[in-house]
N, C-alpha and C positions, 0 to 999 in steps of 0.2 A: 504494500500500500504506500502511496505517496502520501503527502502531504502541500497543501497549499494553502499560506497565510494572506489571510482577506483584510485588507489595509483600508484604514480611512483612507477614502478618495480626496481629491482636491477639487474645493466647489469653487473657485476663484481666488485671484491672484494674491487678495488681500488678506483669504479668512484663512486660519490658521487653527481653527478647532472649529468639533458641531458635536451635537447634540443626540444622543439614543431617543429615537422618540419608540421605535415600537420594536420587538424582536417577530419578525413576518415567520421565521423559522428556527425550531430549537434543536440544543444538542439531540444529536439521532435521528434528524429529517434528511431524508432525500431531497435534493437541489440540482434541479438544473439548467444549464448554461445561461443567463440573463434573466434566469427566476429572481425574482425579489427577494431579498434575507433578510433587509431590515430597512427601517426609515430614520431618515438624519431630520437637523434641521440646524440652520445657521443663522447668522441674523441679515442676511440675503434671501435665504431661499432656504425652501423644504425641499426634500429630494428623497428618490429610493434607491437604494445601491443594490446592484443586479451578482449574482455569482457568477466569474469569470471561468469557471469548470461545473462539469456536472461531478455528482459525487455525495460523499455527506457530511452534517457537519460537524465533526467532534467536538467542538469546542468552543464556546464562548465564552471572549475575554473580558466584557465588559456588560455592565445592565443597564436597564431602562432609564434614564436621567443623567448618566454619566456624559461627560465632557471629556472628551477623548482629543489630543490633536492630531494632525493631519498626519498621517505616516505611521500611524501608531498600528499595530496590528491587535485587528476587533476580533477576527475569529479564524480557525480552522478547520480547512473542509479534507478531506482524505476522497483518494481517488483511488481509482486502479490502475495497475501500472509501476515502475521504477523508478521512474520519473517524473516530475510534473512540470509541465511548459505549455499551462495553459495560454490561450487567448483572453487579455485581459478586457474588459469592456473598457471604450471610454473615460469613461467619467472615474474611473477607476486604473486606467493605465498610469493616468498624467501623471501621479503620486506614487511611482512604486519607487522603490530600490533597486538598485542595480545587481545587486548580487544579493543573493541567497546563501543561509548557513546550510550546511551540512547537520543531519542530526547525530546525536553521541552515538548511536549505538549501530548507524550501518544501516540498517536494517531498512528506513526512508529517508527522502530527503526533502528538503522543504523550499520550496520556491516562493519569493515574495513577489506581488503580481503589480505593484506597483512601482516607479522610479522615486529615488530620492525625494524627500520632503522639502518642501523650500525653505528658503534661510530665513529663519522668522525675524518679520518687520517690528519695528518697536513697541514695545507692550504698549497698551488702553486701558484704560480701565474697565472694569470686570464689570459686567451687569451679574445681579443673581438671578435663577429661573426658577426660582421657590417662593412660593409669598404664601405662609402660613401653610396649606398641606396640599395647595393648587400648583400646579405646574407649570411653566410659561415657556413655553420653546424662546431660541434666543430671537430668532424673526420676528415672535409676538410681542416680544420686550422693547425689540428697538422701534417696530412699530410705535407701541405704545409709546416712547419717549420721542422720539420723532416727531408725535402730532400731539403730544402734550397732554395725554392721558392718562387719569391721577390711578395709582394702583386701586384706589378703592373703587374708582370707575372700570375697571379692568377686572375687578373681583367680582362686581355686580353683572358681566356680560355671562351671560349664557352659550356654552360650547357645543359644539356638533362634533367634533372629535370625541378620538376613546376617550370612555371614565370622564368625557364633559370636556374634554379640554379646549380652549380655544386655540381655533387656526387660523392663519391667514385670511382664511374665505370668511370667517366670522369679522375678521379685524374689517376687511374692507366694506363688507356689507354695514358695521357700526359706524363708521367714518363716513360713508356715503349718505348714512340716512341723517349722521349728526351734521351733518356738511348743509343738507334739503334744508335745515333750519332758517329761517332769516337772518340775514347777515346785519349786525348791529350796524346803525349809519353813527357816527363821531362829529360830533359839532367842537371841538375843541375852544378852550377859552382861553383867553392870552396868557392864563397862568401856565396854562397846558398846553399849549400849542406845540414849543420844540418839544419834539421826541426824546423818548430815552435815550443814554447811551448804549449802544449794543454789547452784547457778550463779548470778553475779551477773548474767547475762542468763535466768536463770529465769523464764519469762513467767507462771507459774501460781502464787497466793502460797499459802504452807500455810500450813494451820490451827495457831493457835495452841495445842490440843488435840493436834496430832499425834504428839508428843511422847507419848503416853498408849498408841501401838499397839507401844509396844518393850515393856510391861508381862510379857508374856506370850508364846506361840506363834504367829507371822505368818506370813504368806505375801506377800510382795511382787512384786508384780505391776507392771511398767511400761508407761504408756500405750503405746500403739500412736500413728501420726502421727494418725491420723484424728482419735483421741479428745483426741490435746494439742489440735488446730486448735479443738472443739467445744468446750473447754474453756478456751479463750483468747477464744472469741468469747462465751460465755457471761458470765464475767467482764467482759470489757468492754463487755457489753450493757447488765449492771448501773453499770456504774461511770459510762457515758456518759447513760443513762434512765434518769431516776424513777419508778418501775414501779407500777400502780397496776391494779386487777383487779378488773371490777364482774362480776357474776352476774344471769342469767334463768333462768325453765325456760319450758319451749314443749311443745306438746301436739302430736305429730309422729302422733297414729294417721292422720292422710290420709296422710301420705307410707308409714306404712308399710306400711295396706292395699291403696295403688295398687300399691307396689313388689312386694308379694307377687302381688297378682293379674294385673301383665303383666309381671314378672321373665323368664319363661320364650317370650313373647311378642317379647317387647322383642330377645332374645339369638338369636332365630328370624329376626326381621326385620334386625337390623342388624347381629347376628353379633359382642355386646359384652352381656359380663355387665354389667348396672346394679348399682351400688350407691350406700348414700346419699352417698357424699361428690359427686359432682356436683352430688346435689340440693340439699347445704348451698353449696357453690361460687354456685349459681344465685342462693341468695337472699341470699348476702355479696354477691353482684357487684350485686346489684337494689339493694339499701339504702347500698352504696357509691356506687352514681348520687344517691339521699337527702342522703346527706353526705360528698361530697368532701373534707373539712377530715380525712375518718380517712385518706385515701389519700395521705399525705405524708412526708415527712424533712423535719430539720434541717442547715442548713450554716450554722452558724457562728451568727450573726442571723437569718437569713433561712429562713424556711421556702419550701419547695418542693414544690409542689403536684405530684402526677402527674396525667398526665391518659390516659395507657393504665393500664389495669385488669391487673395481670401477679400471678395468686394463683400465690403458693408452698403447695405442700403437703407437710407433714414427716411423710420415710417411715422406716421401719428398716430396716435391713441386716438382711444374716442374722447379720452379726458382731457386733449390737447396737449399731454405730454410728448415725449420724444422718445423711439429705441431704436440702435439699428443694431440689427439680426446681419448676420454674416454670411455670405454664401462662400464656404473652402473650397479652395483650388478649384476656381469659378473656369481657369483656364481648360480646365477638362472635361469640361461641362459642352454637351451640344446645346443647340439653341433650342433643344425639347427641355433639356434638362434644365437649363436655365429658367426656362417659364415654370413647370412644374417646381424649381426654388424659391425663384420670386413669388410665385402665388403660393405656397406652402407658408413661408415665413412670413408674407407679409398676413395673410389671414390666423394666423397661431399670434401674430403679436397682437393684433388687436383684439382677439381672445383672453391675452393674458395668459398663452399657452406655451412660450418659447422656454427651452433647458439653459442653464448658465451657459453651457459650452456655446450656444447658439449667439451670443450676444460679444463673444470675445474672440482675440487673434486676427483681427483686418488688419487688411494691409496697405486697403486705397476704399475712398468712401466716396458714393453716387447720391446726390439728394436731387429729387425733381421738384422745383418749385412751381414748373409748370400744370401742378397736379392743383393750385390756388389760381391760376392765372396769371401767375406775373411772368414778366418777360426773360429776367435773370435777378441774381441774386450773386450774394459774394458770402459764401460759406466759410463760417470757422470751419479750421482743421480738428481731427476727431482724434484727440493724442493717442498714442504715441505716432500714429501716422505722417507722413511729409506731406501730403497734398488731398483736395476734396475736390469733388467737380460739381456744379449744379447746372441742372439742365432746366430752359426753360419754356413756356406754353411754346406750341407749333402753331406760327399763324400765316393764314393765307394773306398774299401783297401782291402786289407787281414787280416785278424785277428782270433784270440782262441775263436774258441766256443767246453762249454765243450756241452758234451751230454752222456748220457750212458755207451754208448762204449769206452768214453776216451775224450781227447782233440782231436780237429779238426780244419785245419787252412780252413776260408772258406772267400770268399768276400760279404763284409758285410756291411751296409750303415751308415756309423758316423758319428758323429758331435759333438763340444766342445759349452758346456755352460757357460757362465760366468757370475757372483752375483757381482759386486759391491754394498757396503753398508755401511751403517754410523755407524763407530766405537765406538760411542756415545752411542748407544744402542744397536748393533747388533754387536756379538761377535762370533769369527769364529767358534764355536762351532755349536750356528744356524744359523749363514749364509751357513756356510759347510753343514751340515743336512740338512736343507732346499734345496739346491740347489741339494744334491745329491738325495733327494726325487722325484725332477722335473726328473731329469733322471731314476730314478727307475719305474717312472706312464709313460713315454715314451716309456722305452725297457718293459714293461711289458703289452704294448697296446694289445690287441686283434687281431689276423690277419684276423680273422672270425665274427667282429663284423657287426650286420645287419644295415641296415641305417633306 
């Protein structure tokens, strides 16, 4: 019999421990391959960790409420065999170790199924997940501090999870319906008019203007977590890039007469609305084989090249927040597989359905502004990334086409692209090139391409 140790996986870059919520299976059960063993939870996200071997489990190392970190080996499953070199799942590879011990006595051996832990980032301070004999996953914790929910308002909700507990889905339903409530309107009076001073860990700096909205009649409204995070990463997108933002327009009537004319074909055969974002996807990912030098980050001195192609697409929430879901090595993708990515992620994100891995490791980021009607827009970069493109509405004009006979003014379908990118390593030469490549693999689509 082998032996194969089941590692806390890595839920993301920052969290460095989670949480037992349930044991899905116990010492002596049969499991197999991506069967569920147990449920985590962190103060991002709930999750199920799948077993990377079929087999059984001997042994668990830890119980229901413990705080394990990342790397830490949760249990043992025994397999058949001398060896064990299982396939690890995902969510579960990203955190193994590299090497496996040998056991004392010969007889198995024991492979750890995940890569090394990462180097833990500087300690936080600790929430607790016990409030008297109720339990609190850490998501519901930082929920509840997040939007400013007193624990004894948190002890009063009512849980749909096991033994009552509250979940996420409990949180956002309380929130939502305390949100329906009337928003207090602030008449402020000259005693009160300037605002407090902010927290000295305030991560969001105000406007020096701010001071000007106690004038009169407000409504004050407080971020949501969502919107602090977008707002904290914005700023510091700024603060980290020298942002810099060239312009094209590109003549898309090929793409839009194909699209109209096997739209209905296309969705017949392969059972996937087309739209044009795949078709912009295709011709970023074409022109980013061109110029490799856009497909990169900074660390520190040293620039670092990617060499998988992993386009982020920025979607909206129905809440008017922001996420972009990632589509991996977009470059190996047909233009089937692309629509079938693009409509997968983008309907799971505004579900509120997308997995952590789905939102992390881009490497160049597509936002269509055109999906509001504007014409363009100049996109912050999506750290750690070097460059964003926004594409924008397609609209019919008159315009010079030449052709044989001459110049000829005819109407024709355009639209303006726009490259924002970090002056640090991306200099207008190939930002420009680059971007005007993206319009070159656009106006030169195929009208006649088959599906």
């Amino acid at each position: 019999m082998a032996q194969v140790e089941l590692i806390m996986p890595k839920m993301g870059e920052s969290i460095m421990e989670a949480t037992i919520l349930n044991w899905v299976k116990k010492e002596g059960d049969q499991v197999e391959m991506d069967e569920t063993i147990l449920e985590i939870a962190t103060d991002k996200v709930d999750s199920e960790v799948p077993s990377p071997v079929a087999g059984t489990i001997s042994k668990i190392m830890f119980q229901v409420d413990d705080v394990v970190e990342i790397g830490k080996v949760i249990a043992i499953i025994e397999t058949e065999g001398e060896s064990a070199k299982p396939q690890a799942s995902p969510s579960v590879a990203e955190a193994a170790p590299a090497s496996a011990p040998a056991s004392s006595n010969g007889a198995s051996t024991s492979a750890k199924v995940n890569t090394p832990a990462p180097t833990p980032e500087p300690a936080t301070a600790s929430v607790s997940v016990n409030a008297g004999d109720r339990f609190y996953s850490p998501l519901v914790r930082n929920i509840a501090k997040e939007e400013g929910i007193a624990q004894a308002e948190l002890d009063a909700l009512s849980g749909s999870g096991k033994e009552g507990r509250v979940t996420k889905k409990d949180m956002l339903a309380y929130l939502e319906q305390r949100s329906s409530a009337p928003a207090a309107v602030v008449t402020p009076s000259p005693a009160t008019a300037r605002p407090a001073a902010p927290a000295i860990d305030q991560p969001i700096a105000s406007s020096p203007m701010a001071d000007a909205s106690g004038s009169g009649n407000v409504e004050i409204i407080e971020m949501d977590r969502m919107r602090r995070l977008i707002a904290d990463h914005m700023v510091n997108s700024k603060h980290t890039s020298p942002h810099v933002t060239s312009f094209v327009e590109a003549d898309v009537t090929n793409i839009v007469n194909w699209r109209e004319k096997n739209k209905h074909a296309f969705q017949k055969k392969f059972g996937e609305k087309i739209t044009f974002t795949p078709l912009f996807i295709e011709a970023i990912v074409r022109a980013i084989h061109d110029y490799p030098m856009i497909n990169v980050s900074v660390d520190g001195k040293n620039i670092i090249r990617k060499k998988n192609i992993n386009i982020g697409m920025a979607a909206a929430l129905p809440t008017g927040n922001l996420i972009v879901p990632v589509i991996k090595n977009a470059d190996h993708l047909s233009l089937i597989g692309l629509t079938k990515a693009v409509n997968d992620l983008a309907g799971r994100a505004r579900d509120n359905k997308l997995k952590p891995e789905e939102i992390q490791d881009g490497t160049f980021t597509v936002t269509n502004v055109g999906t509001f009607g504007n014409v363009m827009g100049t996109p912050i970069i999506n750290q750690p990334q070097a460059a964003i493109m926004a594409v924008g509405a397609i609209r019919k004009r008159p315009a010079v086409v030449e052709t044989e006979f001459g110049d000829l003014i005819a109407v024709r379908h355009m639209m303006f692209l726009s490259l924002s990118y970090d002056h640090r390593v991306v200099d207008g030469m190939l930002g420009g090139s680059f971007l005007r490549r993206v319009g070159d693999y656009l106006e030169a689509f195929d009208a006649n391409r088959s599906l």
